[in-house]
C-alpha positions, 0 to 999 in steps of 0.5 A: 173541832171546837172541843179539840180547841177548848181542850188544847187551850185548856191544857195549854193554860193549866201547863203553864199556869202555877196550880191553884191551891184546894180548900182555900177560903178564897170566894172571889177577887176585887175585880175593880175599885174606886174610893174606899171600900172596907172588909169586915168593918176593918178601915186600917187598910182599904180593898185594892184592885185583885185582893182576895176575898174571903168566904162570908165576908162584909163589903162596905163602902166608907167614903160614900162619894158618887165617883166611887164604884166597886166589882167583886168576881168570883173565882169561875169569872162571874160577877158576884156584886157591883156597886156604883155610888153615883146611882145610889146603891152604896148604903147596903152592904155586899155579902160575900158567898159561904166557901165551895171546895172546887177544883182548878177550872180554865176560868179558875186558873186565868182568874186566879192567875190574873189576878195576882199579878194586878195584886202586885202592881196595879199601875203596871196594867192600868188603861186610860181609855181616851175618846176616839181611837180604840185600840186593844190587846192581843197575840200578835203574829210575827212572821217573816219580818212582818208584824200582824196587828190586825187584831189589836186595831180591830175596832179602830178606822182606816188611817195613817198612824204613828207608833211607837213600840216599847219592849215590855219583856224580859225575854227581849234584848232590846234595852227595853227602849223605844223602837224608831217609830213607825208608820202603819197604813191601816185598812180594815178591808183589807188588813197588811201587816207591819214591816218588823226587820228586827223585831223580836218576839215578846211583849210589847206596848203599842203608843199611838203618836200625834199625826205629826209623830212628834210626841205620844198620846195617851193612847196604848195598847199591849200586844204579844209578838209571836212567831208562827209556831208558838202563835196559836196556842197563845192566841186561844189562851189570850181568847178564853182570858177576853171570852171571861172578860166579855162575859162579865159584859156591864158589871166592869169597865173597859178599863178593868177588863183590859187591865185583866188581859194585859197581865194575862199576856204578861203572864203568857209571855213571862211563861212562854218557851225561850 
């Protein structure tokens, strides 16, 4: 049972991932940056958060302040160096592994993918992780006018919450304007759905409001409102993407693991049947 999920999830992402090319030189990806990082001694232009890089190259840090942190992935997930100057471990470079000729794999195919979206606009998946609630992202069900978020308020209390709800998808006909805001009585006991008259499938942003529900706080979430029958294949895709992230465990940040899985259901929503 549990290969007959891997293999349908893995067909699933490879049908509507763009195929990875073969015999790229490309070892891995800038996972995560802070502060400037060179390749290859070329201070002209600094390394940025999903760039390429290539086999045998030099990483250097160049600026030498403690904020500054860098996290190279390889193209199967795996963390290939981290580096955090605070502790001091700046003053050696990062040597990139020689090239391997591969073929596409899931992690391969999410990596590259992903990755090519955070490479064109960063700002668009960054997290600001804010002390106190923790929301998270996920594949939402959407059914019978009822909303389940279960799983992107997973790791938060029980409570009352204002939200607002932001239509992030091309495939939304909504003006791309805030929803009216709502309220949500969350119990992780016994999860309810949100009442969702209206709501469409796509991609959304989750904006948790202050306890009066008179302005947004900084706290967000991304979620990909689908209906039951497109819903499982989704949730498993968007799984195997937090299983590589997960896997990665301390080498990244939260911040970074989820900007990985917002452009992941970016990607999924960009590709998802009309």
């Amino acid at each position: 049972m549990q290969a007959c999920v891997v293999l349908c999830c893995a067909t699933y992402i490879l049908l509507i991932a763009a195929p990875s090319a073969l015999g790229v030189e490309n070892v891995g990806y800038v996972f995560e940056v802070r502060g400037e990082w060179t390749l290859n001694g070329d201070s002209r232009e600094l390394l940025r958060t999903g760039q390429e890089l290539p086999a045998g190259g030099v990483i250097r840090n160049r600026s030498g302040d403690a904020s500054d942190r860098i996290a190279v992935a390889g193209r199967a997930g795996l963390i290939i160096d981290n580096r955090s100057c605070g502790g001091g471990h700046c003053g050696s470079p990062i040597r990139l592994p020689r090239a391997s000729r591969h073929e596409p794999t899931l992690m391969s195919v999410l990596m590259d993918t992903a990755m090519k979206l955070l490479r064109s606009d960063p700002e668009r998946y960054r997290v600001y992780i804010i002390r106190g609630v923790t929301l998270q992202e996920a594949v939402a069900r959407l059914a019978d006018d009822r909303l389940d978020l279960s799983a992107v308020f997973a790791k938060a209390g029980a409570g009352t919450y204002h939200l607002r709800l932001t239509p992030l998808s091309e495939k939304v006909e909504a003006g791309r304007e805030p929803l009216p805001q709502v309220v949500f009585a969350w119990d992780p006991a016994r999860p309810s759905p949100l009442p969702a008259r209206g709501l469409h499938p796509g991609l959304y942003e989750l904006t948790l409001l202050k306890d009066d529900g008179l302005g947004p706080t900084p706290v967000t979430a991304w979620f990909f409102a689908l209906g039951a029958g497109d819903f499982k294949d989704a949730a498993a895709s968007f799984a195997e993407a937090r299983r590589l992230t997960l896997r990665m465990g301390r080498g990244v940040s939260r911040q970074a693991a989820r900007s990985f899985e917002r452009a992941w259901l970016d990607h999924l929503s960009k590709k998802a049947p009309k």
